[in-house]
C-alpha positions as CSV (number, residue, x, y, z in Angstrom):
1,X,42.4,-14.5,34.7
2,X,42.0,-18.0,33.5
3,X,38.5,-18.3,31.4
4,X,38.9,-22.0,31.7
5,X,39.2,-22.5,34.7
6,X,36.5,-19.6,36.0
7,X,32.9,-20.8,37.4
8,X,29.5,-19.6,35.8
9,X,29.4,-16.7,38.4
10,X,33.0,-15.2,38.4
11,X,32.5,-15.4,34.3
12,X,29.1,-13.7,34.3
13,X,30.9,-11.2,36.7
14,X,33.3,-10.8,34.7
15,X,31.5,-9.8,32.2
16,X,29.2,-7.3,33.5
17,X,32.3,-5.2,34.5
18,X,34.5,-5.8,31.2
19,X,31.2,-4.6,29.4
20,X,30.8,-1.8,31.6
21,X,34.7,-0.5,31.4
22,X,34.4,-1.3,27.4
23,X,31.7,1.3,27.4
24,X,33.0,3.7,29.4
25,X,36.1,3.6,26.4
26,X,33.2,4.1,24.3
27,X,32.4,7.0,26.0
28,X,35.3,8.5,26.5
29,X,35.7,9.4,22.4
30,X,39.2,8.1,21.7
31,X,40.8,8.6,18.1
32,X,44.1,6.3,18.5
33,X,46.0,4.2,15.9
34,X,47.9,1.5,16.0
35,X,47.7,0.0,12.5
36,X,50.8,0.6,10.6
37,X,54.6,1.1,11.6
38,X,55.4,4.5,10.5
39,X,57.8,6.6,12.1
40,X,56.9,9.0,14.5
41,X,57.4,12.6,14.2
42,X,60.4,12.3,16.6
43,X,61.7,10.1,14.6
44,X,61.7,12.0,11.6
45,X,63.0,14.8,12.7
46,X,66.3,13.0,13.5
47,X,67.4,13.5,9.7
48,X,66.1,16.6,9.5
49,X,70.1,17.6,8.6
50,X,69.2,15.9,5.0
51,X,67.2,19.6,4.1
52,X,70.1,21.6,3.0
53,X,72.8,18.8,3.3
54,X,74.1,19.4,0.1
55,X,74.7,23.4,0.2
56,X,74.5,23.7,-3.6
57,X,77.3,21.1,-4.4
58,X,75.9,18.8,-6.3
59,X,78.9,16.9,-7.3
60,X,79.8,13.4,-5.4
61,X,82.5,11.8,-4.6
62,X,83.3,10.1,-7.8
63,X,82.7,13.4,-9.6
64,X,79.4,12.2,-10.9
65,X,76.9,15.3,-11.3
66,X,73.7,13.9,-9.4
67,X,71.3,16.5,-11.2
68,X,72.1,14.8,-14.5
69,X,70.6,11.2,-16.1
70,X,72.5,8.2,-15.9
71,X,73.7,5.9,-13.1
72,X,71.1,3.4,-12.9
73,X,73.3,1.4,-10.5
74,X,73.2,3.9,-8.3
75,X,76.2,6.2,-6.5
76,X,79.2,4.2,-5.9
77,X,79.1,5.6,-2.2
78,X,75.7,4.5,-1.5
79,X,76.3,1.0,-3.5
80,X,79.4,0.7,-0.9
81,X,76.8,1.4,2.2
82,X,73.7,-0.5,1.2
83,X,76.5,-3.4,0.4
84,X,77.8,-3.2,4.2
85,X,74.6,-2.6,5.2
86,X,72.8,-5.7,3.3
87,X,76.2,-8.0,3.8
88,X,77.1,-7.9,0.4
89,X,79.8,-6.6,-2.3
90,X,79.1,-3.0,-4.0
91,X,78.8,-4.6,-7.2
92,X,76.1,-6.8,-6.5
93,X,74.1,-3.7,-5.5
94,X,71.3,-1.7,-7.5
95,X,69.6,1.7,-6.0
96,X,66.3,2.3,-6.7
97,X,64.0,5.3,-5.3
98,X,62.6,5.5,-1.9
99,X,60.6,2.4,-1.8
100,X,62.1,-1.1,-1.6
101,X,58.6,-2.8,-2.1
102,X,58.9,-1.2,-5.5
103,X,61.9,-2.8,-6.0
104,X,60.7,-6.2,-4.8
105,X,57.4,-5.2,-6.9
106,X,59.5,-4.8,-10.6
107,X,61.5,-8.0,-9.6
108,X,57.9,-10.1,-9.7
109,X,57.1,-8.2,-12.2
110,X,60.0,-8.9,-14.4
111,X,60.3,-12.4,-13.3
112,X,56.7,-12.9,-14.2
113,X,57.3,-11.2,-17.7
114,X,60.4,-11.8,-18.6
115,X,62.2,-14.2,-16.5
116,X,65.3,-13.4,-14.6
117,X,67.0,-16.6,-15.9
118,X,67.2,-15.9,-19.9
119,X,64.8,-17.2,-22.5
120,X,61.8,-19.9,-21.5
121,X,62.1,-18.5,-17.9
122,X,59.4,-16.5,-17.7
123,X,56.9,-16.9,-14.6
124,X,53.8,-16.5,-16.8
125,X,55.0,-19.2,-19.0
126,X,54.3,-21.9,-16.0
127,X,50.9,-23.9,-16.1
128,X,51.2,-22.5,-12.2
129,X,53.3,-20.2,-10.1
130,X,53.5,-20.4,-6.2
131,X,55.0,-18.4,-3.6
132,X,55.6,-20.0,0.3
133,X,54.5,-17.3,2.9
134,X,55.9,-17.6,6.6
135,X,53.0,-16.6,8.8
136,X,52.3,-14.4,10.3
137,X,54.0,-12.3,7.7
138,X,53.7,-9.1,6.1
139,X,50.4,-7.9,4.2
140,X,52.1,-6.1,1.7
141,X,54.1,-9.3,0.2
142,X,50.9,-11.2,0.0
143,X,49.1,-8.5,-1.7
144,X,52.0,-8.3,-5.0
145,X,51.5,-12.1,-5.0
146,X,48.0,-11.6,-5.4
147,X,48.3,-8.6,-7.8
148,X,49.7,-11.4,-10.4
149,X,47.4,-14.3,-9.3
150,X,50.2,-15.8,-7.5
151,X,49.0,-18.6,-5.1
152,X,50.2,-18.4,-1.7
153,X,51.0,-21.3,0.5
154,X,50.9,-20.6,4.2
155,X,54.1,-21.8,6.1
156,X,54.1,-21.6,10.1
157,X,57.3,-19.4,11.7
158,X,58.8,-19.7,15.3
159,X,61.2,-18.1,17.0
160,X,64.2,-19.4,14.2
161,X,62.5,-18.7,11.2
162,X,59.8,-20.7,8.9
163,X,59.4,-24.0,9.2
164,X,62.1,-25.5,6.9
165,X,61.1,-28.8,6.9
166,X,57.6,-27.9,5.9
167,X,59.9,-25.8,3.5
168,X,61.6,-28.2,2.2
169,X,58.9,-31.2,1.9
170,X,57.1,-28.3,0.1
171,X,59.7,-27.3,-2.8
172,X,60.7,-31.0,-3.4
173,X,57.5,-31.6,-3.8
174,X,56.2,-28.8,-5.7
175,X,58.2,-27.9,-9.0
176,X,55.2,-24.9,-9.5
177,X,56.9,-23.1,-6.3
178,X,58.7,-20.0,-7.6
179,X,59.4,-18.1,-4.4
180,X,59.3,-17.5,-0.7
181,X,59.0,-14.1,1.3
182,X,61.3,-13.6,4.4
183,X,61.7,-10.6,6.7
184,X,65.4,-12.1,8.6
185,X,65.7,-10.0,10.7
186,X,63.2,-8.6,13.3
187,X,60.4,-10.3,11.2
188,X,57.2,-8.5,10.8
189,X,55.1,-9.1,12.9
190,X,56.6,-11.5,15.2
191,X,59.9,-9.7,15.8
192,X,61.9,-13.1,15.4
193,X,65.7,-13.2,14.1
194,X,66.0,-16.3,11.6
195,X,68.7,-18.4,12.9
196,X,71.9,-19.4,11.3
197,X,70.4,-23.1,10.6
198,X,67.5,-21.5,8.9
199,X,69.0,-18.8,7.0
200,X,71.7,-21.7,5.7
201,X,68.6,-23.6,4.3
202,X,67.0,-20.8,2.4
203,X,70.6,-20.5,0.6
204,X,70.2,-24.0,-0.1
205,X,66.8,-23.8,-1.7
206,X,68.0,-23.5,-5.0
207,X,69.6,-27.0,-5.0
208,X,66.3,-28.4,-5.0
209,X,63.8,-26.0,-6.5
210,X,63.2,-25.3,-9.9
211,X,65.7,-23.1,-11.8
212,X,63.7,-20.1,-11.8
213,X,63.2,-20.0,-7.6
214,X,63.9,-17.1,-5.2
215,X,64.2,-16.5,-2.1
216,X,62.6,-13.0,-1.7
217,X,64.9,-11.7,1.5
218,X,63.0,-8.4,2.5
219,X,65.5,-7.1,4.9
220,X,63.9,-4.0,6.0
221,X,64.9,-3.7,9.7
222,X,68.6,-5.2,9.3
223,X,69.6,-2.1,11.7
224,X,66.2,-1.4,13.4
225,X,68.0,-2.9,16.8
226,X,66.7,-1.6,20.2
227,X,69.2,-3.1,21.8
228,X,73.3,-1.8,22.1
229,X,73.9,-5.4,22.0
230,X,71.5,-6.8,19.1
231,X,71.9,-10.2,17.5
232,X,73.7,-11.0,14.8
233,X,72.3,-12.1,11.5
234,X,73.9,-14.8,9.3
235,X,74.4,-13.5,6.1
236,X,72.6,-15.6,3.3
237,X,74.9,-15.0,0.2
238,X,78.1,-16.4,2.1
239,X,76.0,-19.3,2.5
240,X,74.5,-19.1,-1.2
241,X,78.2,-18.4,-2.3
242,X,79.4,-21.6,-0.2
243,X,76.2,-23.6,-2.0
244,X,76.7,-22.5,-5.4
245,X,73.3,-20.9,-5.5
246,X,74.1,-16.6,-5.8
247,X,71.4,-16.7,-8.4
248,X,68.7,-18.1,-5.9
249,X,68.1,-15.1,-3.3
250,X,67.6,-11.3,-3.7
251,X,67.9,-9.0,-1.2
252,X,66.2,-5.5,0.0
253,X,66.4,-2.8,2.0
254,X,66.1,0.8,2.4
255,X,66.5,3.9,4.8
256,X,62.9,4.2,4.6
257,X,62.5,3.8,8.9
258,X,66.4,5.5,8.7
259,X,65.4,8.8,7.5
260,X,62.5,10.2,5.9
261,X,59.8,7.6,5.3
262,X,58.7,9.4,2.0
263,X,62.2,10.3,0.6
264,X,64.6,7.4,1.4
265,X,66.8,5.5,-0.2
266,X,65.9,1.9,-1.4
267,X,68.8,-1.0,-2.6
268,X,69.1,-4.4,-3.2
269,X,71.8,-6.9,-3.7
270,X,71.6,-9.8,-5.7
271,X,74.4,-11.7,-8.1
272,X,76.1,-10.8,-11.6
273,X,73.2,-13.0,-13.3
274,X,70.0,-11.1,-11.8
275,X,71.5,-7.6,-11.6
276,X,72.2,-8.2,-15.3
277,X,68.7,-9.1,-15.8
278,X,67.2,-6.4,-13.6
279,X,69.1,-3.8,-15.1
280,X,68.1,-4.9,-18.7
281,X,64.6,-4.5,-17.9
282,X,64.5,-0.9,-15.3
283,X,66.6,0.4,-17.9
284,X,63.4,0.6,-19.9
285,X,61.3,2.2,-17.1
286,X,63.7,4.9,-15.8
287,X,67.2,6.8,-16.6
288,X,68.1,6.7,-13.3
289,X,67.4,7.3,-9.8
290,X,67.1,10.1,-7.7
291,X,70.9,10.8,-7.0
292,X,70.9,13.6,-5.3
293,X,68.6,12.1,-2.5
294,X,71.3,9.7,-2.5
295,X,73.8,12.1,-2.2
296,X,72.3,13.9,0.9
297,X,72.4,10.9,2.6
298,X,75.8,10.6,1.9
299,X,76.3,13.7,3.2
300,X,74.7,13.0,6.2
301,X,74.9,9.0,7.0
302,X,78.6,8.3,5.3
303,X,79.5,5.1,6.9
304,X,78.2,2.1,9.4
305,X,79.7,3.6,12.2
306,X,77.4,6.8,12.0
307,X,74.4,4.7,10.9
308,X,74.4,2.9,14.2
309,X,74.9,6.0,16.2
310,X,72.0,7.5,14.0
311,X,69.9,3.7,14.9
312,X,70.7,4.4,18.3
313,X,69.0,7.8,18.8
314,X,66.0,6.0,16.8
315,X,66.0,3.1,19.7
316,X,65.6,5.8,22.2
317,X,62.5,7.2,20.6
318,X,61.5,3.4,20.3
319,X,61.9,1.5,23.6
320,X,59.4,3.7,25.6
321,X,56.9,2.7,23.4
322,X,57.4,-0.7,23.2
323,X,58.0,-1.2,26.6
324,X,54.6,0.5,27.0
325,X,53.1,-2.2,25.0
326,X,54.9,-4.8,26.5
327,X,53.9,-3.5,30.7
328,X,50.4,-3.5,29.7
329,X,50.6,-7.4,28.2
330,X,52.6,-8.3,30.6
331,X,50.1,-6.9,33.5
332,X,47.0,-8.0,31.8
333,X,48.0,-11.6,30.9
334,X,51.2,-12.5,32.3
335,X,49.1,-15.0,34.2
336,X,46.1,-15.9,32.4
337,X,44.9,-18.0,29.6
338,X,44.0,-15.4,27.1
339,X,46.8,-15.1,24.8
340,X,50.3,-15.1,23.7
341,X,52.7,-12.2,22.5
342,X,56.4,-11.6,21.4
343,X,58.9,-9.7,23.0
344,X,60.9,-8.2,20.2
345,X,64.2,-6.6,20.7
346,X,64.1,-4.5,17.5
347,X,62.0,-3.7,14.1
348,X,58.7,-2.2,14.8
349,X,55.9,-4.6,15.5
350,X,54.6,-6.7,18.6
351,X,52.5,-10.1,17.5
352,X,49.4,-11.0,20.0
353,X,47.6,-14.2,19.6
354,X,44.7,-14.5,21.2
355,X,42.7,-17.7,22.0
356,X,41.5,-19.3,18.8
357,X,38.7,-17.3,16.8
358,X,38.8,-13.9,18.9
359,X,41.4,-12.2,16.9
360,X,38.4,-10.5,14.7
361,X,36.1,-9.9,17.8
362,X,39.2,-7.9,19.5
363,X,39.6,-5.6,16.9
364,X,35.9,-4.8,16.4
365,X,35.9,-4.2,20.5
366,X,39.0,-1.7,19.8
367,X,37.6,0.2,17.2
368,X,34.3,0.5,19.1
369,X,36.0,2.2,21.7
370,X,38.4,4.3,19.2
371,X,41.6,2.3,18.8
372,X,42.4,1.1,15.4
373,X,43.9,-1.6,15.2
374,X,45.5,-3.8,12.2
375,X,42.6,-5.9,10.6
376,X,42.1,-9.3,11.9
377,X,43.6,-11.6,9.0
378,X,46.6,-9.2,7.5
379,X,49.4,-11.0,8.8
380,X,47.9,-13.9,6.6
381,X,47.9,-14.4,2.6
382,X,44.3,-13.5,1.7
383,X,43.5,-11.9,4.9
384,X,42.5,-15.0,5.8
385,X,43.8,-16.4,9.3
386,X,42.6,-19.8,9.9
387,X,42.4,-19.7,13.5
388,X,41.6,-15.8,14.1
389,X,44.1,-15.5,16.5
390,X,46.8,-13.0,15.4
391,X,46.8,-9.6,16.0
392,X,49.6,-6.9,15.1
393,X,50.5,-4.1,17.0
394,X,52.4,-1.3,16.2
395,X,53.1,1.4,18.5
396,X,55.7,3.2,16.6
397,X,53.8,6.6,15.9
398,X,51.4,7.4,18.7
399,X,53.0,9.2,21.6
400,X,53.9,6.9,24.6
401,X,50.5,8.5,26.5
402,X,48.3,7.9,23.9
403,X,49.9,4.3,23.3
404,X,49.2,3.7,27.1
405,X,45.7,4.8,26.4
406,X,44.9,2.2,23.4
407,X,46.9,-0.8,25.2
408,X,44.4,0.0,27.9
409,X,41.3,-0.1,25.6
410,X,43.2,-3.3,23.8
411,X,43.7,-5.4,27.1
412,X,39.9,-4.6,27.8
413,X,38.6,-6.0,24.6
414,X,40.7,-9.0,25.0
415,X,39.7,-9.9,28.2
416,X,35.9,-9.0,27.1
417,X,36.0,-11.5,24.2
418,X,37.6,-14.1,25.8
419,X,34.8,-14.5,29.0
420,X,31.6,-14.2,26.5
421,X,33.3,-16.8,24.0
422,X,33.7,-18.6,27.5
423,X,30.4,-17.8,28.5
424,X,28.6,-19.6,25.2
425,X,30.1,-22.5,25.6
């Protein structure tokens, strides 16, 4: 189907029967989502062996008592896995709870308080602050930028990374740019793997921004592979270690999408300087995390080698659905001139853009006929996407039938707004 090149008549067509399959979805009384990447129920029950794990030994490895305060840091066995996991040393790690968008919360929140570089280095000090936002990108960074009145500055992505020369130009430019939010590996929503090139640049940031600049390295799917033969990621602190610039990036993860979504362990890595002030500041919040969640996972997930073959059973719940996703763009518009869409081999989104200014239109189609889909705008800072074109999908939790279903209903609606944009022309 090419609108462009389509007369009057097959348009008009067109139209009538899009219309009339649209309402017949209408009809039909579907209740489907595909809004957020949560973990199906499959999924979750692959750690199921975490209830129980510990058998009323309490005690870890180190002899540390988990039930008791204390150990901010974290378990030194979990430090040791988060560190192979993130590509870093033990003692650059801290554990926090189950969330690492807490983590990366308190560290904006500190920064913005206190400053992570001593005295004077306070955020809220600045006659401006700025963060640069790869886009499409993640909702959830954009909405703790705006939670502190942090402006955003949109930077466009490909399949390497963001733009770093539109990086660069920026933070030369622009002494009032504090951070940037990457998601390296499998980046959500466009499933791209920064390359080494780009992720080389981002360590070298903090040669040329101001002193109190970090990279904000989210790297939540770091494992999420669907693939047995996934792509290497460069890692960014050999690079910042090669530069001279360990205090410039600070990096997350968790076992959030691992094991259970609610009751997961988060971690970060960072160097000797920012630890120091992290530390200095949680250790006014909390008395420690939850250590006996930590030690289950232990108990459960002890090294790399049975994390993968944990990731593995997780990519087998996975590729049926993103194939799904994938066969029904691929049918629809794999020779058309209705949109674009990436073809991911791990982490848990699919990007579709459609033609300029239909993204919106799409969704209200979708949700018409019972399929929820991401707002129109999320992947954007302010929920504001200047062309209207991208649209996230996520087809983690609904069953492979019901994803078949809403790709169905999806297709429709893109192919229904595309020929009446067409047609009032």
């Amino acid at each position: 189907m090419y609108v462009d090149q389509a007369t009057l008549e097959q348009l008009q067509q067109w139209h009538e029967e899009l219309t009339a399959k649209h309402q017949s979805f209408v009809a039909g009384g579907l209740n489907l989502d595909l809004t957020r990447g949560k973990p199906s129920a499959s999924q979750l029950s692959l750690a199921n062996a975490l209830d129980g794990a510990l058998g009323g030994n309490f005690l870890s490895d180190d002899g540390t008592d988990t039930r008791n305060y204390g150990g901010i840091d974290g378990l030194p066995g979990m430090k040791k896995l988060a560190a192979e996991i993130l590509g870093s040393k033990p003692e650059e790690v801290l554990i926090g709870g189950n969330s690492s968008l807490t983590l990366m919360y308190f560290s904006i929140l500190f920064a913005w308080q206190f400053g992570l570089n001593g005295p004077g280095s306070a955020w809220r000090d600045e006659p401006a602050v700025k963060f640069l936002c790869p886009v499409p990108g993640y909702d959830r960074h954009f909405a703790i930028c705006e939670e502190f009145g942090i402006e955003m500055i949109n930077v466009p992505m490909d399949d390497n990374g963001p733009d770093m020369d539109a990086v660069e130009a920026l933070i030369r430019d622009d002494q009032s740019i504090k951070g940037i939010w990457c998601v390296p590996k499998y980046s959500n929503p466009t499933g791209c793997i920064y390359s080494a090139d780009t992720v080389e640049r981002l360590a070298k940031l903090g040669n040329i921004a101001s002193a109190n600049f970090r990279v904000f390295y989210d790297n939540a799917y770091v494992v999420h592979d669907l693939t047995d033969t996934p792509a290497e990621l460069p890692n960014i602190m050999d690079y910042c270690r090669q530069h001279g610039t360990e205090d410039s990036a600070l990096q997350f993860g968790s076992t959030s999408k691992v094991t259970f979504a609610g009751a997961g362990v988060a971690f970060m890595a960072c160097s000797a300087n920012n630890l120091k002030a992290l530390k200095n500041h949680l250790g006014i919040a909390t008395i420690g995390p939850d250590k006996v969640n930590q030690l289950r996972h232990l108990r459960v997930i002890a090294s790399m080698d049975q994390l993968r073959a944990h990731m593995m059973k997780h990519a087998e719940l996975l590729s049926p659905r993103f194939d799904c996703v994938l066969k029904h763009l691929q049918n629809s518009f794999g020779s058309s001139d209705l949109g674009q869409w990436s073809t991911p081999t791990g982490g848990y989104f699919i990007s579709f853009d459609t033609r300029p200014g239909l993204a919106s239109e799409v969704v209200k189609l979708a949700t018409e006929a019972g399929v929820k889909l991401t707002p129109a705008g999320a992947t954007f800072p302010y929920g504001k996407d200047p062309e209207d074109r991208n649209i996230r999908l996520a087809p983690s939790f609904p069953t492979v039938e019901d994803i078949d279903k809403a790709m169905a209903v999806f297709c429709n609606a893109v192919k229904l707004a595309s020929v009446s944009q067409r047609l009032k022309r």
